[in-house]
N, C-alpha and C positions, 0 to 999 in steps of 0.2 A: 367661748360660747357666744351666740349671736346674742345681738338683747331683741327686746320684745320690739325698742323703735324700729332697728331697723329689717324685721321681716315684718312690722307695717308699712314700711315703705316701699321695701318689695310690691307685697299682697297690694298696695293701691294702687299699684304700677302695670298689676298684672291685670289683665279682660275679665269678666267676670265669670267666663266659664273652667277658669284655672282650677279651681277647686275641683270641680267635677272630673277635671283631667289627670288628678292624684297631686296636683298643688298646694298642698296643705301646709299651714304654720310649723309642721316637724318637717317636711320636707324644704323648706323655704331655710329653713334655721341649721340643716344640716347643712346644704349646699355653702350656706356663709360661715360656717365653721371650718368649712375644708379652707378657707383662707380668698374666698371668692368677695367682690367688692358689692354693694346694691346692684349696680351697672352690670356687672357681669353675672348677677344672677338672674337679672331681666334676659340679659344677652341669653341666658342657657335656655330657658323658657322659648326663645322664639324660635333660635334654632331646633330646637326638639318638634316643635308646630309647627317648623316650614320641612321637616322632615318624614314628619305625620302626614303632612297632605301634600305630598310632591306628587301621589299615587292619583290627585280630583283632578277628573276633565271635565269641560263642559258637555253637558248632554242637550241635543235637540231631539226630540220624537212627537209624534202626535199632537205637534200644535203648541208642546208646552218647552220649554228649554229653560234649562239652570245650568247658571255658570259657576261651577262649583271651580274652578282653577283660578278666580278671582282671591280666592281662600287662600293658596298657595304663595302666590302673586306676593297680595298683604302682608304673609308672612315673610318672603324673601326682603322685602323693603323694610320693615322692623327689625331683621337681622341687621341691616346696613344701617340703618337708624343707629341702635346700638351699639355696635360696630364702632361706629365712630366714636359714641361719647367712652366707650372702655379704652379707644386709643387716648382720648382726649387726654382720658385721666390719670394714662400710664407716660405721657412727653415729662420729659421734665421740666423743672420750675425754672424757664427762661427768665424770666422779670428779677430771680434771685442770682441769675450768671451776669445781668445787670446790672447791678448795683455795685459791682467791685471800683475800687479808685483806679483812676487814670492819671499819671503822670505825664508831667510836658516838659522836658528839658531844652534851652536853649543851645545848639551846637554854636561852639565857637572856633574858628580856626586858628590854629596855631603857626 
């Protein structure tokens, strides 16, 4: 079961329009239940919103224009964002494959 810290780490991690998108503290705390990391709960988040608005273009008409594929845009780059730090945090502990002893032996010929 997730605890409370960390689907507030989550939720502070998430925009502030999460909630309104079905983001919710049960929702947040199911996803880390399935065995999901902070990081890859963020991960799922964004990919789901770069998924939502892959559909926005920009519109120009009548003098006014919104660039609504900036939305999408954002999103793709927060997947990558992400992305990364869920690799980061899945390499493993080089600095501990380090630390093992090293021996020197002196060859001598016979």
């Amino acid at each position: 079961m997730a605890d409370a810290d960390q689907i507030a780490q989550v939720a502070e991690l998430l925009p502030a329009e999460a909630t309104t998108e079905g983001w919710t503290d049960e929702k947040i705390g199911v996803i880390l239940d399935a065995g999901n990391t902070v990081n890859k709960a963020i991960l799922r988040y964004w990919q789901s919103k770069a998924a939502r608005t892959a559909h926005l273009v920009s519109i120009s008409e009548s003098g006014s224009s919104r660039d609504l594929s900036t939305i999408h845009s954002n999103a793709t780059r927060m997947v990558s964002y992400w992305a990364d730090k869920v690799s980061a945090e899945e390499l493993p502990d080089l600095e501990a494959a380090r630390r093992g002893r090293a021996r020197i032996h002196i060859a001598r010929r016979v």
